[in-house]
The first five atom37 places (N, CA, C, CB, O) and aatype in JSON, in Angstrom:
{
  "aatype": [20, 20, 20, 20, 20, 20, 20, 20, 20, 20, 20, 20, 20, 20, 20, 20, 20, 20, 20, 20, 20, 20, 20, 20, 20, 20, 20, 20, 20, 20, 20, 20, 20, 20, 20, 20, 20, 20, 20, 20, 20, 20, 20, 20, 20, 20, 20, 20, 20, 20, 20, 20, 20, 20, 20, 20, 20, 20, 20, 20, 20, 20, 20, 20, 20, 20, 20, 20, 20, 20, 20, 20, 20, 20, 20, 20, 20, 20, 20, 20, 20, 20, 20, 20, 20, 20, 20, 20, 20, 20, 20, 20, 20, 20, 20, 20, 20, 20, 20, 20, 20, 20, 20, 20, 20, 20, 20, 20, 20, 20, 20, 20, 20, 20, 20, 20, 20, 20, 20, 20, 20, 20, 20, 20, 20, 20, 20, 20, 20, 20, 20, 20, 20, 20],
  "atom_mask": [
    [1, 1, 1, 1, 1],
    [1, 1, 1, 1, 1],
    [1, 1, 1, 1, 1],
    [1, 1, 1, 1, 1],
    [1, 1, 1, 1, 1],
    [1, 1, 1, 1, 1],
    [1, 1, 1, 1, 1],
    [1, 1, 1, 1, 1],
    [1, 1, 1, 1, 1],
    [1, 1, 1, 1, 1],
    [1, 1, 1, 1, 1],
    [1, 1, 1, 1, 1],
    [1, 1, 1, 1, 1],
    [1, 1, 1, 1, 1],
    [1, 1, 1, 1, 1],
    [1, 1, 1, 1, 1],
    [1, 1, 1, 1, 1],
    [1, 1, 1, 1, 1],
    [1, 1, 1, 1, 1],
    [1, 1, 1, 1, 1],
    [1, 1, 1, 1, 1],
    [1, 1, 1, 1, 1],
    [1, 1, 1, 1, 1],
    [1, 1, 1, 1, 1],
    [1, 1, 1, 1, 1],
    [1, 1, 1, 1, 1],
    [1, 1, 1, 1, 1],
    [1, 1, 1, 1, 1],
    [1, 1, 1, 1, 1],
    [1, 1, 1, 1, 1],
    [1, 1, 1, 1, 1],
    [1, 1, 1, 1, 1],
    [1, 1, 1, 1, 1],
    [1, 1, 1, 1, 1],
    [1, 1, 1, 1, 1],
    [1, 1, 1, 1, 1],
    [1, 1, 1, 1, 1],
    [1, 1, 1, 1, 1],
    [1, 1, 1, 1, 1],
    [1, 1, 1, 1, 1],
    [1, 1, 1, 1, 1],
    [1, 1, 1, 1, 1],
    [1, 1, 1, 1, 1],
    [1, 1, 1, 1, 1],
    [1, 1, 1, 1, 1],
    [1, 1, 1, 1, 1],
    [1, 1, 1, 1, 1],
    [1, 1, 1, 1, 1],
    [1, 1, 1, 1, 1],
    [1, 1, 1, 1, 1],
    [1, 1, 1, 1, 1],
    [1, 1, 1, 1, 1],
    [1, 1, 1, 1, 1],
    [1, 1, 1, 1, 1],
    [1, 1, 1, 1, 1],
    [1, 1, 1, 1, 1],
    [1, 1, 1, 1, 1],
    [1, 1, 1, 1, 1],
    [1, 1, 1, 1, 1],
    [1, 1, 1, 1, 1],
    [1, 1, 1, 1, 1],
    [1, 1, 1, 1, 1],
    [1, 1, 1, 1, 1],
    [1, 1, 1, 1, 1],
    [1, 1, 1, 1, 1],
    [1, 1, 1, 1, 1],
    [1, 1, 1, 1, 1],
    [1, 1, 1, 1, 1],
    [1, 1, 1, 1, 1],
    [1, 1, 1, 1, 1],
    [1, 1, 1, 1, 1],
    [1, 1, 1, 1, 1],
    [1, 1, 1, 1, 1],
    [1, 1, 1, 1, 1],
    [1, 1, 1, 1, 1],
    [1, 1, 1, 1, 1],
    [1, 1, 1, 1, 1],
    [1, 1, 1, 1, 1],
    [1, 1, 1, 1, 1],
    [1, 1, 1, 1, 1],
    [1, 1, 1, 1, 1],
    [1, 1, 1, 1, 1],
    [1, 1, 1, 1, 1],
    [1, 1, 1, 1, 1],
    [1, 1, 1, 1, 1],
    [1, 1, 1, 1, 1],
    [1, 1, 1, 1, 1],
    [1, 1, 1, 1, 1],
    [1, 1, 1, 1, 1],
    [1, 1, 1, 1, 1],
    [1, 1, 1, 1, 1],
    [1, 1, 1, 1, 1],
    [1, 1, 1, 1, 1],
    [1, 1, 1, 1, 1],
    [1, 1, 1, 1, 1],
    [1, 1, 1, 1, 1],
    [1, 1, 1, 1, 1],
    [1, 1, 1, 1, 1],
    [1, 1, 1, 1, 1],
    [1, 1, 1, 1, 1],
    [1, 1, 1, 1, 1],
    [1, 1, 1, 1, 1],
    [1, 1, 1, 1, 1],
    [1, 1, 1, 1, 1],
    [1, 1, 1, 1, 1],
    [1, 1, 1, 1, 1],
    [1, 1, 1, 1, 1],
    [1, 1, 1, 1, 1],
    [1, 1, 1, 1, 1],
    [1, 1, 1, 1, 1],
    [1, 1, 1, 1, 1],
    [1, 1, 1, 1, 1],
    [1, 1, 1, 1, 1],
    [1, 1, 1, 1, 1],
    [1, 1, 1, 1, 1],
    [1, 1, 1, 1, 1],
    [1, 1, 1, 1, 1],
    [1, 1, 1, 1, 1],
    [1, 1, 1, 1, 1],
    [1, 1, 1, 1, 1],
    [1, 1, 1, 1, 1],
    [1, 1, 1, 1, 1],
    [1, 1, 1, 1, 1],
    [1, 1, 1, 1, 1],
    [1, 1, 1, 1, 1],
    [1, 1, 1, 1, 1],
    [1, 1, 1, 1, 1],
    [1, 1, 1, 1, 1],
    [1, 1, 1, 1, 1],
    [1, 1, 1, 1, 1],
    [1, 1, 1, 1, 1],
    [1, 1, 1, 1, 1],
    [1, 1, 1, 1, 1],
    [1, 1, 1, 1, 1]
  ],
  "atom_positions": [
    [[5.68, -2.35, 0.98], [4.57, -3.09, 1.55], [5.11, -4.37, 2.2], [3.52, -3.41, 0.46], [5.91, -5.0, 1.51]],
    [[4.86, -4.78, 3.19], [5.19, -6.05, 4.1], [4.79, -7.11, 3.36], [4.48, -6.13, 5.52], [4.91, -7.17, 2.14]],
    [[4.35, -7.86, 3.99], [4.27, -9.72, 3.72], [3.05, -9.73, 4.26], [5.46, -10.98, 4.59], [2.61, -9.46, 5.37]],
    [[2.48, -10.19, 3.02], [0.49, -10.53, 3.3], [0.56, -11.48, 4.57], [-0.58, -11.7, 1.67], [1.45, -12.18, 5.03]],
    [[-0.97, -11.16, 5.01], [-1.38, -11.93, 6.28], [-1.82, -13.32, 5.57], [-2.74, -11.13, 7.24], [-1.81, -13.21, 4.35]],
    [[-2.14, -14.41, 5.97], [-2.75, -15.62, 5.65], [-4.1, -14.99, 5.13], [-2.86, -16.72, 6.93], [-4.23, -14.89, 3.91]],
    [[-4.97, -14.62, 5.84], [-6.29, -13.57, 5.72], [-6.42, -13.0, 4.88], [-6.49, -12.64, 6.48], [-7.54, -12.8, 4.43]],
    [[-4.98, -12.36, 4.14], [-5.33, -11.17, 3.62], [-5.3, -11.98, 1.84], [-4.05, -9.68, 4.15], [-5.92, -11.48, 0.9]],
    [[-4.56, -13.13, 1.72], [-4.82, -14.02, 0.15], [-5.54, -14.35, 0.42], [-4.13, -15.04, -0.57], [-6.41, -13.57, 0.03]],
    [[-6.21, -15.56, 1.22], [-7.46, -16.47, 1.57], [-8.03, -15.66, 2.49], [-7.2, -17.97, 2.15], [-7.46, -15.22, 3.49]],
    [[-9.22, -15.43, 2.14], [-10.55, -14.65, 3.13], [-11.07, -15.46, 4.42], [-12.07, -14.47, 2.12], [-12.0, -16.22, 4.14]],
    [[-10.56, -15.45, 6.16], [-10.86, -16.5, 7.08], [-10.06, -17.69, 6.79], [-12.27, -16.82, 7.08], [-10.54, -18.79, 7.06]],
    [[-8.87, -17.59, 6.24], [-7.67, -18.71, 6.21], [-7.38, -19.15, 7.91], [-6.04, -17.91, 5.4], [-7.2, -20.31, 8.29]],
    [[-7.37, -18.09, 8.7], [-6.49, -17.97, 10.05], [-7.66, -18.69, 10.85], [-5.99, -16.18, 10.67], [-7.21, -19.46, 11.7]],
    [[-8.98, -18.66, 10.81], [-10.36, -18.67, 11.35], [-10.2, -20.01, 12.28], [-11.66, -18.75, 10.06], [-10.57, -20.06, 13.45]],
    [[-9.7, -20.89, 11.71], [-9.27, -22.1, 11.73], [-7.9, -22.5, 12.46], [-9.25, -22.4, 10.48], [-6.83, -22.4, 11.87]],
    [[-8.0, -22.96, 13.77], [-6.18, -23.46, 13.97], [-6.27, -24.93, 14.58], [-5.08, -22.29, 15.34], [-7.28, -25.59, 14.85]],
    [[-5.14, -25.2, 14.69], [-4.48, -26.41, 15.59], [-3.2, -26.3, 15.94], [-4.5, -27.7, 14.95], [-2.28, -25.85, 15.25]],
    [[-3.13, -26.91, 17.54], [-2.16, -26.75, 17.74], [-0.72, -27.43, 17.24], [-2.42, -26.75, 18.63], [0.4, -26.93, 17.35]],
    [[-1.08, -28.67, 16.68], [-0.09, -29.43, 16.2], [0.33, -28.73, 14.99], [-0.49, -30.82, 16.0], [1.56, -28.64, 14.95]],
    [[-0.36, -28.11, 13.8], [-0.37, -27.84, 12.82], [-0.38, -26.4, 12.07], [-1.06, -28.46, 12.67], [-1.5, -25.91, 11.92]],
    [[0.6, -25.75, 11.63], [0.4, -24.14, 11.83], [0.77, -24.41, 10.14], [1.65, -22.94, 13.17], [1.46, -25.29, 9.62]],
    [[0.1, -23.4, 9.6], [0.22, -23.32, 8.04], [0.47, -21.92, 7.32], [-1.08, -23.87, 7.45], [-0.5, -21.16, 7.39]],
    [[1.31, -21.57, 6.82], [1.42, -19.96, 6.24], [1.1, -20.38, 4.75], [3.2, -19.03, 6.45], [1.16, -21.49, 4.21]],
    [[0.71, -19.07, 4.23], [0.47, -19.47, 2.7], [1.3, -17.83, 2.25], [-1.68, -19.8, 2.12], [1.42, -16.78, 2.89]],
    [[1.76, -18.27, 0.79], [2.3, -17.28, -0.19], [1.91, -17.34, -1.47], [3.59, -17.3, -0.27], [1.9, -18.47, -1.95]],
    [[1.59, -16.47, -2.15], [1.19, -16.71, -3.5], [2.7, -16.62, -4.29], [-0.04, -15.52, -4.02], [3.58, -15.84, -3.97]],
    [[2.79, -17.57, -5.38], [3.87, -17.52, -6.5], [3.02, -16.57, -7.26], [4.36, -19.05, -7.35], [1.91, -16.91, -7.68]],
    [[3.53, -15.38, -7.45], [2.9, -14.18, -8.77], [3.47, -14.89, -10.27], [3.83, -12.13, -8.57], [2.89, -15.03, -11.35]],
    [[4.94, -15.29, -9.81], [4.74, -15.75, -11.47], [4.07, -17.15, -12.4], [6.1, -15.77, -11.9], [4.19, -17.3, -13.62]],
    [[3.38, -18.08, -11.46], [2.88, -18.91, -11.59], [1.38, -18.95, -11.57], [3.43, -19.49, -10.97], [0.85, -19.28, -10.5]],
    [[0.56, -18.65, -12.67], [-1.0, -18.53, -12.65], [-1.7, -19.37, -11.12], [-1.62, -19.4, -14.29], [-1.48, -20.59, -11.13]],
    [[-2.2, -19.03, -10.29], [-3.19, -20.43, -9.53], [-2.0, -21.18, -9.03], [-4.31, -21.63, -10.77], [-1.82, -22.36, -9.32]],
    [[-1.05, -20.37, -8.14], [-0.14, -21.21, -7.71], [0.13, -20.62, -5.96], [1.23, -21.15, -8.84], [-0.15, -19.45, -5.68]],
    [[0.4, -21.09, -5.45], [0.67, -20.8, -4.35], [1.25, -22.18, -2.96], [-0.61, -20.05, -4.16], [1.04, -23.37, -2.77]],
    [[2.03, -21.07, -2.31], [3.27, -21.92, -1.23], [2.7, -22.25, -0.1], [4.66, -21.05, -0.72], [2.19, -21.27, 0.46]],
    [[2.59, -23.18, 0.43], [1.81, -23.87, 1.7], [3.05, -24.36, 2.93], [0.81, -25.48, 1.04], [3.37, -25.51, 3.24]],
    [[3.54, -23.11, 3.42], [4.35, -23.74, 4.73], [3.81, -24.41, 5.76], [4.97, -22.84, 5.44], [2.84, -23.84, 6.26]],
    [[4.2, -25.79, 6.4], [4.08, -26.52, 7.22], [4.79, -27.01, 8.45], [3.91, -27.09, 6.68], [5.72, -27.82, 8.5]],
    [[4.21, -26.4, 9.4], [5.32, -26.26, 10.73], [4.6, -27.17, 11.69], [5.57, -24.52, 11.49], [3.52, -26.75, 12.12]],
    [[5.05, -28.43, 12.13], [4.45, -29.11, 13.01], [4.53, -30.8, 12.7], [3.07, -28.51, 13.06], [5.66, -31.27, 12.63]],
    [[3.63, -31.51, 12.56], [3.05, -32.44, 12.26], [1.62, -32.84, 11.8], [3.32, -32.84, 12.98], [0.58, -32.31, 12.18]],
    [[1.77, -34.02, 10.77], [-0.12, -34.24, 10.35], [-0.09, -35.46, 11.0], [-0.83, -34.42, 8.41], [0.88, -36.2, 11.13]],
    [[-1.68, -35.65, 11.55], [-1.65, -37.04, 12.08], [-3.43, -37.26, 11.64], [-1.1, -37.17, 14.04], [-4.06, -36.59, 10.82]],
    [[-3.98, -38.51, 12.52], [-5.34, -38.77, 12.56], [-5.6, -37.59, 13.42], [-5.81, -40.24, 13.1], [-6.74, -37.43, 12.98]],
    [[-5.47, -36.59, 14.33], [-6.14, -35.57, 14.68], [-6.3, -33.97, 14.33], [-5.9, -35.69, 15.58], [-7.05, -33.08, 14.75]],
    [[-5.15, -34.05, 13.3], [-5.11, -33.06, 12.39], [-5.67, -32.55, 11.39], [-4.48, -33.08, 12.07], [-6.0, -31.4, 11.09]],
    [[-5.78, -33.97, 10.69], [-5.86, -34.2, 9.25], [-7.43, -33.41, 9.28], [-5.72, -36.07, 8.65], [-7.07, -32.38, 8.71]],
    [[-8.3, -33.28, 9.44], [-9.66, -32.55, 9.29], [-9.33, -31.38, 8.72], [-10.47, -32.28, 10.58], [-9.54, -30.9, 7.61]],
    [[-8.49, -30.84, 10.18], [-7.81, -29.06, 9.56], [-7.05, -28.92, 8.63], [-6.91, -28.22, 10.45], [-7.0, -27.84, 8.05]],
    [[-6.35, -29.86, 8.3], [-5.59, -29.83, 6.9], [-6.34, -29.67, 5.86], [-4.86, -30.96, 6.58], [-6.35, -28.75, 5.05]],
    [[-7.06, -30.77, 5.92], [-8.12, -30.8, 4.67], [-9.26, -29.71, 4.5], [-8.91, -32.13, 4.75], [-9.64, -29.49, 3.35]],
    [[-9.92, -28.92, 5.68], [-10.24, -27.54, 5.75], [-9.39, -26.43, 5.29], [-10.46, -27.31, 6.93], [-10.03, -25.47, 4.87]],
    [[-8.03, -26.34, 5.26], [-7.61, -25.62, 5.0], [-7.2, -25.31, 3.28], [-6.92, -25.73, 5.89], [-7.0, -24.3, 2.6]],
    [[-7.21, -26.98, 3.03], [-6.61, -27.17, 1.53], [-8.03, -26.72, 0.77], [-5.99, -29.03, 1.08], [-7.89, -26.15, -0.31]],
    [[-9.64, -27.0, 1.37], [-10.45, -26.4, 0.77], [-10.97, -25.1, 0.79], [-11.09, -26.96, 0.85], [-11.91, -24.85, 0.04]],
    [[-10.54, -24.3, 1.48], [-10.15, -23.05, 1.24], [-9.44, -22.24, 0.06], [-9.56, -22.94, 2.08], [-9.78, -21.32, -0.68]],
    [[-8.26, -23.05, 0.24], [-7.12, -22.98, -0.86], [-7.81, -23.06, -2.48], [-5.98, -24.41, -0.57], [-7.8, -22.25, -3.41]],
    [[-8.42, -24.5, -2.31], [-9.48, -24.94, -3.86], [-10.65, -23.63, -4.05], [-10.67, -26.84, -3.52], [-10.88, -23.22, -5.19]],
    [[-11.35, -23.03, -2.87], [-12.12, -22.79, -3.28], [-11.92, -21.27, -3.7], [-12.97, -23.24, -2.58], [-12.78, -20.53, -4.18]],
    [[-10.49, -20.96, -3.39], [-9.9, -19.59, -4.17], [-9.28, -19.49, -5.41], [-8.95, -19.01, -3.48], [-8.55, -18.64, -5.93]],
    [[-9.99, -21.17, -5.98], [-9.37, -21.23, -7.16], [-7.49, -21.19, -7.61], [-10.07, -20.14, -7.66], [-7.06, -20.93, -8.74]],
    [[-6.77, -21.48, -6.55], [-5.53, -22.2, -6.43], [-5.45, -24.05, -6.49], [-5.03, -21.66, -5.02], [-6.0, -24.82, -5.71]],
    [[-4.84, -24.29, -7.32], [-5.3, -25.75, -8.29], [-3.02, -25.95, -8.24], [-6.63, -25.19, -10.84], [-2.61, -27.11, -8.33]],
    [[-2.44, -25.34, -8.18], [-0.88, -25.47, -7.8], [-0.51, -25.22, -6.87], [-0.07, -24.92, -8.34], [-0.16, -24.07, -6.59]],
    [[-0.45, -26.28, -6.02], [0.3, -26.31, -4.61], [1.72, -26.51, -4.89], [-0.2, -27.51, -3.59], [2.33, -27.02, -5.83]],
    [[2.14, -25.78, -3.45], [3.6, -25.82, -3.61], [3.45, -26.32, -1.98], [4.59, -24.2, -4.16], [2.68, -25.61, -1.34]],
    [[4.16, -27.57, -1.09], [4.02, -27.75, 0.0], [5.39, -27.83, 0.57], [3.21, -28.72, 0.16], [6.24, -28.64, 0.2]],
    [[5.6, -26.67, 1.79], [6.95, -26.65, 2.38], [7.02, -26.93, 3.0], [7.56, -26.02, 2.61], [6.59, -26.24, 3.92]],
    [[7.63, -28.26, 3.38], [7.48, -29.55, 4.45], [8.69, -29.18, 5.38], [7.67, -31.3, 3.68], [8.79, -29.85, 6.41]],
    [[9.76, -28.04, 5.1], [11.16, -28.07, 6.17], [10.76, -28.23, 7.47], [12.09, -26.7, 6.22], [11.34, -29.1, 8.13]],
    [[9.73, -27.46, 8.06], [9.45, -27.79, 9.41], [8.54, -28.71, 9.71], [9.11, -26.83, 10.05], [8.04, -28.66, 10.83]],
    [[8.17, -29.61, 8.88], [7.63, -30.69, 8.88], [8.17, -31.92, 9.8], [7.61, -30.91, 7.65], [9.12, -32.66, 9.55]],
    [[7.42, -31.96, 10.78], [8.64, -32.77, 11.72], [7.65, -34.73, 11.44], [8.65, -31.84, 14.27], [8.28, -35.73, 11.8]],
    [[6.62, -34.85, 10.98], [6.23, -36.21, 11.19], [4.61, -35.84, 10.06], [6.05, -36.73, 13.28], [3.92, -34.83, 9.92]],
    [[4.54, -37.14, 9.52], [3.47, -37.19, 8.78], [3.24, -38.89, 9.2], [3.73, -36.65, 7.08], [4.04, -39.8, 9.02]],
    [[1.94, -38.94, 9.76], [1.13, -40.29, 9.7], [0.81, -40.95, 8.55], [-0.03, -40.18, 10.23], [1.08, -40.56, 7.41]],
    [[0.13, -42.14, 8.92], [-0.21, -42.88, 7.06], [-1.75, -42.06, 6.68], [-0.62, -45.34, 7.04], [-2.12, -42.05, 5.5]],
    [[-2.46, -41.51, 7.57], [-3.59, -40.76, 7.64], [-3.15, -39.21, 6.85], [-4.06, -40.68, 9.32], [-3.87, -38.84, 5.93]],
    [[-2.16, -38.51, 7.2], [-1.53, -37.37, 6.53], [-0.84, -37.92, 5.34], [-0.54, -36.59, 7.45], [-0.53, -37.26, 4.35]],
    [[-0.59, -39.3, 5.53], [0.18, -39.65, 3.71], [-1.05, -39.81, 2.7], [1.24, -41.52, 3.54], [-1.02, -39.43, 1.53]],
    [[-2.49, -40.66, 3.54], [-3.8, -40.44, 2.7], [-3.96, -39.04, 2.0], [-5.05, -40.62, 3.65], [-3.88, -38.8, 0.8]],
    [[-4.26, -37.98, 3.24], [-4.79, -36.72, 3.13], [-3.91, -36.3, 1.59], [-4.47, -35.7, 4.67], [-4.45, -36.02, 0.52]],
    [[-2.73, -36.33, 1.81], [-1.99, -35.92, 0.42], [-2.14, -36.45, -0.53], [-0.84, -35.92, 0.33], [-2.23, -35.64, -1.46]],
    [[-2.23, -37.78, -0.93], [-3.09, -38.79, -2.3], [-4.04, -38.36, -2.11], [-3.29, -40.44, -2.4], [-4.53, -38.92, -3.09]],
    [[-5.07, -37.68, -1.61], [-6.69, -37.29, -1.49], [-6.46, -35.69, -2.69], [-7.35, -36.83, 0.79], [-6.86, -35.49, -3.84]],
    [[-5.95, -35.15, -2.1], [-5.21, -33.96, -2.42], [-4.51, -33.74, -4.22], [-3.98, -34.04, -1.24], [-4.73, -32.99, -5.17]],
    [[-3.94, -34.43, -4.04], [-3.43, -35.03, -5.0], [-4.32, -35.26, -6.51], [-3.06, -36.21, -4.34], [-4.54, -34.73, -7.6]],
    [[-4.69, -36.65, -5.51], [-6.12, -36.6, -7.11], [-7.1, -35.66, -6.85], [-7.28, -38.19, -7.42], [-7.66, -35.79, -7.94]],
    [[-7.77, -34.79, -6.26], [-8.21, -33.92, -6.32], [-7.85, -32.77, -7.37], [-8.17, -33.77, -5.31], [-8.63, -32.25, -8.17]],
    [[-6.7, -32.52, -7.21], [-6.03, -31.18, -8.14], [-5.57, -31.89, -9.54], [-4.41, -30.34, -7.26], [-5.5, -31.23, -10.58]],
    [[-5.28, -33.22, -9.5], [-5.18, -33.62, -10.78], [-6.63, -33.54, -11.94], [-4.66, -35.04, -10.55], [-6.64, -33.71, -13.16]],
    [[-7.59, -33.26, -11.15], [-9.05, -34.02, -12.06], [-8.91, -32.31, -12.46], [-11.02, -34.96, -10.97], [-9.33, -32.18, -13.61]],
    [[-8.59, -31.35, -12.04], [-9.03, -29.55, -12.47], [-7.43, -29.4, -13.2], [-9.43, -28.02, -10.6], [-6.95, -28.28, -13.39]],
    [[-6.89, -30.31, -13.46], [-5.52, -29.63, -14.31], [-4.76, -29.05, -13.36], [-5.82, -28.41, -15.47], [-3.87, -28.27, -13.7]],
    [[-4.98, -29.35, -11.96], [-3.58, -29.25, -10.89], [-2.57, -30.03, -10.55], [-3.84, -29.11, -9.77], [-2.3, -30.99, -11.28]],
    [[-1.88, -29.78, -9.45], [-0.67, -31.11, -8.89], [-0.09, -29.88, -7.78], [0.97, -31.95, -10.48], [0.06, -28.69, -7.53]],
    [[0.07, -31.16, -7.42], [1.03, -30.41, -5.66], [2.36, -30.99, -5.93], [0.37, -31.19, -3.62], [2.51, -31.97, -6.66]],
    [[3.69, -30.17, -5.11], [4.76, -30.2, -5.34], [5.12, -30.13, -3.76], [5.2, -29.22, -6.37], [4.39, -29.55, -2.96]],
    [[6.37, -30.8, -3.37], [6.48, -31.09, -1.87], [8.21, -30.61, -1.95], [6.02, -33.03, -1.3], [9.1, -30.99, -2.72]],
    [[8.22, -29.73, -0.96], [10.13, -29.79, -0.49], [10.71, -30.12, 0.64], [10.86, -28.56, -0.48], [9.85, -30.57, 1.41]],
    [[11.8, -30.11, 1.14], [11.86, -29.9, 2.25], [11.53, -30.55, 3.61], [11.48, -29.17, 2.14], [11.63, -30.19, 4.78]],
    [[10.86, -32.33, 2.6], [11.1, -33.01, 3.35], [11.94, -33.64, 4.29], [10.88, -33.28, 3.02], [13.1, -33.74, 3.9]],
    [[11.59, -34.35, 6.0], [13.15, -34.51, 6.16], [13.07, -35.76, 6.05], [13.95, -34.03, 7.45], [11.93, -36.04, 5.67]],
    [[14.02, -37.15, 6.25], [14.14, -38.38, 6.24], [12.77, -39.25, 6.83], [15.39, -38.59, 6.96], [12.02, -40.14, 6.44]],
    [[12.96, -38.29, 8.15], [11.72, -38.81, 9.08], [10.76, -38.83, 8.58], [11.38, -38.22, 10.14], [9.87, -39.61, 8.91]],
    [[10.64, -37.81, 7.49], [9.12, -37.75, 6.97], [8.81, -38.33, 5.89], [8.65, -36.55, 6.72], [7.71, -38.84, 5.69]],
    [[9.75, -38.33, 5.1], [9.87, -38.73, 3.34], [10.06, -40.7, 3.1], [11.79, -37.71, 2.56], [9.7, -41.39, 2.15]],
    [[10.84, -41.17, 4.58], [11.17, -42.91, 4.21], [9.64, -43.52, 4.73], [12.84, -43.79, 5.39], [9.35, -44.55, 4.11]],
    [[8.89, -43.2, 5.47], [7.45, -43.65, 5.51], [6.54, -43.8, 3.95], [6.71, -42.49, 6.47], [5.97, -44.73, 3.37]],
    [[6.75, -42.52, 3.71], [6.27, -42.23, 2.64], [6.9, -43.32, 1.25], [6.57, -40.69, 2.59], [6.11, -43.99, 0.58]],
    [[8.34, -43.33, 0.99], [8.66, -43.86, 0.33], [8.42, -45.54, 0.19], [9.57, -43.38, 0.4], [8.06, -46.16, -0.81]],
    [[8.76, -46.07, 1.56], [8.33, -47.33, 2.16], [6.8, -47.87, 1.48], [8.22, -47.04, 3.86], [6.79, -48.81, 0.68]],
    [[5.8, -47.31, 1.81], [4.89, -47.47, 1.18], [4.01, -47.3, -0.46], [4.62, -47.11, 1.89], [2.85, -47.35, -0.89]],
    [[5.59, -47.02, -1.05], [5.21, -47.03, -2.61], [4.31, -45.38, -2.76], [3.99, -48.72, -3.06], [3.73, -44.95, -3.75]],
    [[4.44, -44.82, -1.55], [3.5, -43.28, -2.46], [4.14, -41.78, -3.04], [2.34, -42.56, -1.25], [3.73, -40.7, -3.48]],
    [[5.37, -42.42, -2.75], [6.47, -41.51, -3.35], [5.91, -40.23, -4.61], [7.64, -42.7, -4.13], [6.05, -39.01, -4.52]],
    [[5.17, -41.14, -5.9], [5.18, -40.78, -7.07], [4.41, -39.38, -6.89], [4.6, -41.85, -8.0], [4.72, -38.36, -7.52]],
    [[3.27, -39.48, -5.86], [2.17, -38.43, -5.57], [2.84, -37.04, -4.66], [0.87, -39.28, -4.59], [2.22, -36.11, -4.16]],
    [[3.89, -37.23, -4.65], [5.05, -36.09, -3.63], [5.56, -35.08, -4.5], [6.63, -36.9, -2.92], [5.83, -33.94, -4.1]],
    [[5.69, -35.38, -5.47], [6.66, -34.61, -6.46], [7.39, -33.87, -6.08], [6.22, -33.94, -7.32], [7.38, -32.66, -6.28]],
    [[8.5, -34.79, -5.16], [9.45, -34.35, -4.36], [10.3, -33.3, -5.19], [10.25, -35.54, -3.83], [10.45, -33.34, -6.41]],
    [[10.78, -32.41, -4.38], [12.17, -31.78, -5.31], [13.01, -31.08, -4.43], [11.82, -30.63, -6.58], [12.46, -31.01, -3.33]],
    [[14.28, -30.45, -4.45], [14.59, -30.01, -3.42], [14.7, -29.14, -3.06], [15.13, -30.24, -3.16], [15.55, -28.94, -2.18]],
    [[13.74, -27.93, -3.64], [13.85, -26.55, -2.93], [13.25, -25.78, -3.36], [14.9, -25.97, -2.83], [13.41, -25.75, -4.58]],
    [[12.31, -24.77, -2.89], [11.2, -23.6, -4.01], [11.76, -23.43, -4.74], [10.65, -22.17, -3.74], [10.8, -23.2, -5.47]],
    [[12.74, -23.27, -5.51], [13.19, -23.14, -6.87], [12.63, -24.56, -8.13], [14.97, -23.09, -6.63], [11.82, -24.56, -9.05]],
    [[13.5, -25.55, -7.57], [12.78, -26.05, -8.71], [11.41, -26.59, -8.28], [13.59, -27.14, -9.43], [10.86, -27.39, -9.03]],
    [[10.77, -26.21, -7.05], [9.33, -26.79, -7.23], [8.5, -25.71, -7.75], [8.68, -27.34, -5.87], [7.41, -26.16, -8.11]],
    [[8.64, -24.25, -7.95], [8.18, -23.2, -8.85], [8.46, -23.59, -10.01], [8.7, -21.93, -8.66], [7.39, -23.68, -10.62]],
    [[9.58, -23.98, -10.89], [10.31, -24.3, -12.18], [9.38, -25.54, -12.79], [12.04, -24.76, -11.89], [9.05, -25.61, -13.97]],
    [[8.95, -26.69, -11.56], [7.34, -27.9, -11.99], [6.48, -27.26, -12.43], [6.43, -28.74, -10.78], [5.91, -27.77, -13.39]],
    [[6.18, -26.44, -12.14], [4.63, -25.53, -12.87], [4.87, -24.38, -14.41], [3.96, -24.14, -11.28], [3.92, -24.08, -15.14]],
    [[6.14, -23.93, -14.63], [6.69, -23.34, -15.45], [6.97, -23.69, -16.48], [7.36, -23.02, -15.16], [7.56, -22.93, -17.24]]
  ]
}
């Protein structure tokens, strides 16, 4: 069997696009309510809506463990550093947390700069950001 469609885990995942912002999703099978959020593009103030549409999708399939794969992550705004503290405490209040990899410099010293580091739960690679939920 191939590699699920976006559609085919989340029901009308795809329904939704932008051009700045393209998102694949994977489920972790061995992690209850967990699943991988690839990120190819950039978040900004004109994004961030679809992000946050998309992450409630995600919630409302009852996935509460994000895993976020930032490698092609080329730029995150202070508006996309919100969206992720939004995110963040969101999944914390249901017994979740998001896990981030694959950040690159460009993306991660903004972030750090502004003290929001702690809400990243940076690590460096689907391995040990599957191994955070385990």
């Amino acid at each position: 069997m191939g590699k699920l469609k976006n559609s085919d885990i989340i029901n009308h995942f795809d329904d939704d696009k932008d051009d700045g912002l393209k998102i694949s999703i994977q489920i972790v099978p061995e992690v209850e309510h967990c699943i991988i959020l690839t990120l190819k593009g950039y978040i900004d103030t004109y994004n961030n809506l679809f992000l946050s549409k998309q992450i409630a999708k995600i919630r409302g399939s009852h996935f509460n463990k994000l895993i976020f794969d930032c490698t092609s992550l080329s730029y995150m705004s202070s508006t996309g550093i919100g969206a992720f503290i939004s995110i963040w405490s969101d999944l914390k209040k249901t017994g979740g947390n998001l896990v981030t990899f694959g950040m690159s410099d460009k993306v991660i010293e903004p972030i750090r700069l502004l003290g929001f580091i702690e809400y990243f739960n940076v690590k460096n690679n689907v391995k040990e950001a599957i191994e955070f939920f385990s």
